[in-house]
N, C-alpha and C positions, 0 to 999 in steps of 0.2 A: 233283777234285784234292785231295790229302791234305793238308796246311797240319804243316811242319816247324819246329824250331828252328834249323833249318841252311838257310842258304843260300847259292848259290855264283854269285859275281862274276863277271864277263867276266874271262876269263883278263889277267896285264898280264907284265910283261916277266918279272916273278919267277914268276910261276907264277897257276895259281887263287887264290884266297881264299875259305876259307867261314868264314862267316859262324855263329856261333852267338850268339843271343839269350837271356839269362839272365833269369831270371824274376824282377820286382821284389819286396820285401823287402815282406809282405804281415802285415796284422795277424791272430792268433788267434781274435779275438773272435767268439763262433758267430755272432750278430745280423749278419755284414759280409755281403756279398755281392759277388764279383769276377765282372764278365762280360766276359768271351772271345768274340772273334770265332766260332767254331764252335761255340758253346753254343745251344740252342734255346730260342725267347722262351717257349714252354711248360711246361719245365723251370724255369727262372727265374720265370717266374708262379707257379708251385704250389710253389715252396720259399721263396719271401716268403710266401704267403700261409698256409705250415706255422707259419715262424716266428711272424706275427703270431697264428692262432688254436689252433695248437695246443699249441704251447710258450710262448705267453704274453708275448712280446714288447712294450714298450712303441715302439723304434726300431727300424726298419734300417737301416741305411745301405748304399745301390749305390754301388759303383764303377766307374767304364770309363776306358779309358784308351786316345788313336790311336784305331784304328778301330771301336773298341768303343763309343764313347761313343755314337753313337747308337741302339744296341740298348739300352744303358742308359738313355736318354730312352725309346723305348721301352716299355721293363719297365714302367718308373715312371708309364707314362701308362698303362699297363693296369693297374696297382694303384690309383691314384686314380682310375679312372674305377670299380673295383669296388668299392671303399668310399668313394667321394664325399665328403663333406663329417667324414666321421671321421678325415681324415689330413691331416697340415700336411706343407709341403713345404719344405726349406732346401734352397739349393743351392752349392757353391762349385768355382769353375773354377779350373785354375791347371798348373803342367806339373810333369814328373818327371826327375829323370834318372835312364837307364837305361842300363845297360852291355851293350856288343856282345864277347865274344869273336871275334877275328879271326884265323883259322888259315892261313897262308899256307907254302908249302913248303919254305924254310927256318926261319922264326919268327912265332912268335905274337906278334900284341897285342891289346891292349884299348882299342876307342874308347868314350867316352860322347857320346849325344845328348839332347837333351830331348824327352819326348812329352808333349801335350798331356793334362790329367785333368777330370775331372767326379765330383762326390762328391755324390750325393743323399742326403739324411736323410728318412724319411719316420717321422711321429710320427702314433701313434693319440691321437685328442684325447678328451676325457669331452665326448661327447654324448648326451644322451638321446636325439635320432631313431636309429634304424638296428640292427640288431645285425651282429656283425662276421660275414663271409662274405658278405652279404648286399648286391646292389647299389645304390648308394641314385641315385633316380629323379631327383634333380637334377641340372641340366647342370653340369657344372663346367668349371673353366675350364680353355684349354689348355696344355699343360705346356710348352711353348714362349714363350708370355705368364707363365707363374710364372717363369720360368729369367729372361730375358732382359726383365724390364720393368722401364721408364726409370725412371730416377734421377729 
């Protein structure tokens, strides 16, 4: 099934409603990375891992947001697991609001909702073991325990 920006509501007294979702107000910065529910974790792998050895990258920072976020954990545990102990990892949670256009057959409006976000930094550290691309043989720990470990 193809995944729209339009969606349309149980019909109600006035008519349908669809639904259009507007795309949030996103930074420039090449180093960002936004993932999308329909985007593949192997495309998302091999354009962090451009950023960081090809173009020289010291941070990235992932985004997700709603139901993306955990293909964004994801991502980000396949990139620390292929550079190991060379990347430090920050995390911060927290929600968005996002605005819905709502098209209904006399008039339009505008609702806002909050979606939930996760913003990963992933930082190449100066270490002498390892060269970058390269996987390093330590277990590391899991990105689930880096995110979410107690206060």
């Amino acid at each position: 099934m193809v995944q729209t920006p339009w969606q349309v509501n149980e019909p109600s007294e006035e008519g349908p409603r669809l639904i259009q979702r507007r795309a949030p107000v996103r930074s420039t910065a090449e180093n960002e990375v936004y993932v999308a529910r329909n985007q593949s974790l192997a495309v998302l792998f091999k354009r962090i891992r451009r950023l960081f050895d090809r173009e020289g990258h010291r941070e990235v920072v992932i985004h997700g947001m709603g139901a993306s976020i955990t293909k964004a954990i994801y991502v980000a545990q396949d990139i620390l697991m292929h550079y190991g102990e060379r990347l430090s990892l920050e995390t911060h949670h927290g929600t968005v609001d996002v605005v819905d256009d709502v098209m209904g057959e006399y008039e339009s409006t505008v609702e806002q909702r909050r979606v939930s976000s996760l913003t990963l930094h992933l930082r190449l550290t100066e270490s002498e073991a390892g060269v970058a691309g390269v996987a390093s043989r330590t277990r590391t720990p899991s990105l689930m325990n880096l995110i979410f470990k107690p206060d």
